[in-house]
C-alpha positions in Angstrom: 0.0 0.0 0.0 1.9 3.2 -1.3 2.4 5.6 2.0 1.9 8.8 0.0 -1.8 7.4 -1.5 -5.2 6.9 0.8 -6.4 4.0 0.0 -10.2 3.7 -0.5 -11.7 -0.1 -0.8 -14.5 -1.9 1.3 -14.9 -6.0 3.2 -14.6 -8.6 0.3 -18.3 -9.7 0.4 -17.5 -13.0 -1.9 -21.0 -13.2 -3.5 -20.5 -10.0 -4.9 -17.1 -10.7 -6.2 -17.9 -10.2 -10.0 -19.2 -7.0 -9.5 -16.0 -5.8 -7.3 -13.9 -7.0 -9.7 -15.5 -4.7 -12.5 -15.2 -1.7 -10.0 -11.9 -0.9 -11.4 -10.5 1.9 -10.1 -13.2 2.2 -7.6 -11.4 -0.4 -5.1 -7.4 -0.3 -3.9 -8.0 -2.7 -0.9 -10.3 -5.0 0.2 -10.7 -6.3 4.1 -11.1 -10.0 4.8 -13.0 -10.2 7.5 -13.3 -14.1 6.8 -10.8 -16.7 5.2 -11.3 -17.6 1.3 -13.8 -20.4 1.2 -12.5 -23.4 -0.8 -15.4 -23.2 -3.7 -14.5 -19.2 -4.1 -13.0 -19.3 -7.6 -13.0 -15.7 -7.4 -10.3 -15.3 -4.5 -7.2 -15.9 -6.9 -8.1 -13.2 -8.9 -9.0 -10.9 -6.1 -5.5 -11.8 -4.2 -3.8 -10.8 -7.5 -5.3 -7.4 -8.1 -5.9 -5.8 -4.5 -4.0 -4.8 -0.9 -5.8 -7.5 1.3 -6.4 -6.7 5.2 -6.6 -9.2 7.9 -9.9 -7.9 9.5 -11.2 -11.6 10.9 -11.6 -12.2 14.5 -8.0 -13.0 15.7 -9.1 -12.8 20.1 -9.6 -10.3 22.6 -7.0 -8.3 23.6 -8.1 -9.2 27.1 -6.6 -12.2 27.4 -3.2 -13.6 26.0 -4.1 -15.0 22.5 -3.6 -19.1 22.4 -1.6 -20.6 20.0 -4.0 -22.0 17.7 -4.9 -18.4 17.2 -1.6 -17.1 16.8 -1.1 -19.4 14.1 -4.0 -18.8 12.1 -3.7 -15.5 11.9 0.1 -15.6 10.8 -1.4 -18.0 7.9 -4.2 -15.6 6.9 -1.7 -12.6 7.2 1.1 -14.2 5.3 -1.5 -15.5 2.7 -3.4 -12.2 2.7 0.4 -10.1 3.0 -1.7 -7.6 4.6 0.7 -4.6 5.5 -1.0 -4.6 9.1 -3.9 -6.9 10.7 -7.1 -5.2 12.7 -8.9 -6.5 15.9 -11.7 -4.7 17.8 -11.5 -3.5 21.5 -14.1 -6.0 22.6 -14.4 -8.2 25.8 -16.9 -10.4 24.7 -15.8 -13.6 26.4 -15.4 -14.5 30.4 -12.3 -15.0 32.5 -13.4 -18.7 32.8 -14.7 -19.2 29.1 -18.0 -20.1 29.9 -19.7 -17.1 28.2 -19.8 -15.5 25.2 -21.2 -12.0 25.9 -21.8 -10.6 22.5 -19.5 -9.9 19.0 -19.1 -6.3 19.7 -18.8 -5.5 23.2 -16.4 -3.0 24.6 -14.0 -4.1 27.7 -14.7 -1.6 30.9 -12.5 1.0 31.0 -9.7 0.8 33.7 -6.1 0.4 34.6 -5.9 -3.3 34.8 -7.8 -3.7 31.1 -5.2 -1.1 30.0 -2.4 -3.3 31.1 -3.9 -6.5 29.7 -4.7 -4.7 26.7 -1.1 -3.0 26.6 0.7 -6.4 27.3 -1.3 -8.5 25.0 -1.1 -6.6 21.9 2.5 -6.4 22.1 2.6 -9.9 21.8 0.1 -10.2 18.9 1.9 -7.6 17.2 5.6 -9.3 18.0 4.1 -13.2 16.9 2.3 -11.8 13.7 5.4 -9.4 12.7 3.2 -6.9 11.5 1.8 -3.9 13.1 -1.9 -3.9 14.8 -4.7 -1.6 14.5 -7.4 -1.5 17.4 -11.1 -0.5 16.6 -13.0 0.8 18.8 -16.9 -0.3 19.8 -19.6 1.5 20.9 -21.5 0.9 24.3 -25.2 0.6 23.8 -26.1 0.7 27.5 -24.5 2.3 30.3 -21.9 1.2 32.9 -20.6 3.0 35.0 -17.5 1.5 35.9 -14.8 3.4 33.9 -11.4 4.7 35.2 -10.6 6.5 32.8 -12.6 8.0 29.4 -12.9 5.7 26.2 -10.6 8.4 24.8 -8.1 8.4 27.7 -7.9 4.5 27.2 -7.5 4.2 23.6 -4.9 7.1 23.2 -2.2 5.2 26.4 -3.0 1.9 24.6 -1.2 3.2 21.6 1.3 5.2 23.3 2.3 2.1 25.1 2.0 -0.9 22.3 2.5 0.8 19.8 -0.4 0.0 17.6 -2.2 2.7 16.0 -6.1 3.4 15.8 -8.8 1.9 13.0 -11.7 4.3 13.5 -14.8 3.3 12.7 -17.0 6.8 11.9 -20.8 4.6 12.6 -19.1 3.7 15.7 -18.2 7.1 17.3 -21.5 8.3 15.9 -23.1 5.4 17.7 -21.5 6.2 21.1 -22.0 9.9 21.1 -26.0 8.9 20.3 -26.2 6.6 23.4 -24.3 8.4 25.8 -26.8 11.9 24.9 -23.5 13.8 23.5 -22.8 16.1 20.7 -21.0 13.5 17.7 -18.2 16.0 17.0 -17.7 16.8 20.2 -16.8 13.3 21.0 -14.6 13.3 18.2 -12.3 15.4 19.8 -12.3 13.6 22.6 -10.9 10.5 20.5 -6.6 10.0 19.3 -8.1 11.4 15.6 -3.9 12.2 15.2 -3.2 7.9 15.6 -5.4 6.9 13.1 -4.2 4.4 10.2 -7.5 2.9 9.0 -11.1 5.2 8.6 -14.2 2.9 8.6 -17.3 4.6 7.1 -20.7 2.4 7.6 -24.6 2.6 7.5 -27.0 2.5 10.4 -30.4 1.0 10.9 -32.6 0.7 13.2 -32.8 -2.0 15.3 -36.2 -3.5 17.2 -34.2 -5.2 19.9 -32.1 -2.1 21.0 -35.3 0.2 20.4 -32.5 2.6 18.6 -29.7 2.2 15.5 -26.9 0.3 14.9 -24.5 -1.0 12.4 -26.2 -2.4 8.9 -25.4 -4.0 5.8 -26.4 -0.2 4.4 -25.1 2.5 2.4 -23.9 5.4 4.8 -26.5 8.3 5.0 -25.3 12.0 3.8 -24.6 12.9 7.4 -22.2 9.8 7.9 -20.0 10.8 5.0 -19.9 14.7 6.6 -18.8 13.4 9.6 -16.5 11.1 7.9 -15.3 14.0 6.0 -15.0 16.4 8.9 -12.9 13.5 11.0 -11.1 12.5 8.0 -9.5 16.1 7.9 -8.4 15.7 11.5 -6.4 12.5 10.7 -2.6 13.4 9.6 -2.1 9.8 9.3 -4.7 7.8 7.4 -3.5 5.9 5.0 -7.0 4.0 4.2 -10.8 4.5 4.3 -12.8 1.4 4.0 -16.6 0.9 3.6 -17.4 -1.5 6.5 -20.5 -3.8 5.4 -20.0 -7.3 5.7 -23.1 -9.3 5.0 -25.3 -11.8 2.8 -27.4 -9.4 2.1 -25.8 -7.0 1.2 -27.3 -6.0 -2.3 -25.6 -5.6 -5.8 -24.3 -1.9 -6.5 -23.9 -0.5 -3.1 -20.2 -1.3 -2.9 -19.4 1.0 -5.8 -21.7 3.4 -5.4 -20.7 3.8 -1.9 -17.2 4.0 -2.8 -18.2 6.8 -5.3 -19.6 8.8 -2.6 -16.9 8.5 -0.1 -14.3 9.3 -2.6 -16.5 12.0 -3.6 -17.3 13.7 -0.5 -13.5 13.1 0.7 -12.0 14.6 -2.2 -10.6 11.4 -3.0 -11.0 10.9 -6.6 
């Protein structure tokens, strides 16, 4: 991935492979947020032609990573030769491994996460060779906890393991909705200057939560200001991906979302 270029791309949703593959210059890099499926005789063609970025589900940063995992990630990375591999700041799983809270579920914010998070990443990022980039989840109910601020956490995580920050624009916009705060503000609040990776995704809303949350969608108008309003703030982005990852997601919102992002981020 050429350092002075942002790259702009979006999750390799393999039933819609043809039609990325005719996107042409609409797509520099695509995130794997699965392994190529065996049947997929579209996955040698897509290695050949795009930057590939290990976005699956490696472990959380919680806990030391186990072997097994280590191992399959250094596979997919090494397969993928993805210049640096993404995991989310989740806890979703219990100390004793009897529970499995949720897929997206942030960790509580205090000193000894911090250190866990801090001690476990530096391994990751040591056993995989590559460097790591954290993404951070929003909270749909309230705890209250904390330590420290969701900002305040993020930005020493950094300083100390050296990863650097995937922001996910839906995400932030997400948070600042539940917690009753002004998005931009929050923005600020947020290590905008770490930032490798910029996620832009849609919203929906959800029966279950009674409010939005991430969808299969094409970002609304107001998502791609914000993203453009962050994105300005972010001296060292190198990519901005369109995060939807899904079955259903439809034919011809990939490129035309990709159209609009490089559009509204002066990207073309």
């Amino acid at each position: 991935m050429p350092a002075d270029k942002i790259s702009v791309g979006a999750f390799y949703n393999p039933h819609l492979a043809e039609e990325i593959l005719a996107a042409g210059n609409l797509v520099d890099h695509l995130a794997m947020a699965d392994p190529p499926e065996k049947h997929d005789a579209h996955f040698p063609e897509v290695q050949k032609r795009f930057v590939l970025l290990l976005h699956d589900y490696i472990g959380q940063l919680a806990d030391p990573i186990s072997p097994h995992a280590l191992e399959r990630a250094r596979h997919l990375a090494d397969l993928y030769r993805s210049p640096w591999v993404a995991e989310h700041c989740q806890c979703v799983i219990t100390e004793d491994g009897r529970y499995n809270v949720d897929y997206v579920f942030p960790p509580i914010y205090t000193r000894e996460m911090l250190e866990r998070y801090i001690a476990n990443a530096r391994a990751l990022q040591q056993a995989l060779g590559r460097p790591l980039v954290m993404e951070q989840i929003p909270r749909y109910f309230r705890i209250d906890l904390d330590e420290m601020s969701e900002g305040e956490f993020l930005r020493e995580f950094f300083r100390a393991s050296g990863a650097t920050f995937l922001l996910d624009v839906a995400h932030t916009w997400l948070e600042a909705h539940y917690r009753g705060e002004d998005v931009r503000n929050y923005f600020v609040e947020l290590p905008l200057d770490l930032v490798t990776e910029l996620h832009v995704a849609g919203v929906s809303e959800y029966s279950d939560l009674e409010g939005p949350w991430i969808a299969p969608v094409e970002p609304a108008d107001e998502m791609l200001d914000l993203a453009a309003w962050a994105f300005e703030r972010m001296p060292r982005c190198r990519a901005v991906t369109f995060d939807a990852f899904s079955t259903i997601l439809k034919p011809g919102v990939i490129p035309r979302t990709l159209e609009r992002i490089r559009r509204r981020l002066r990207l073309e």
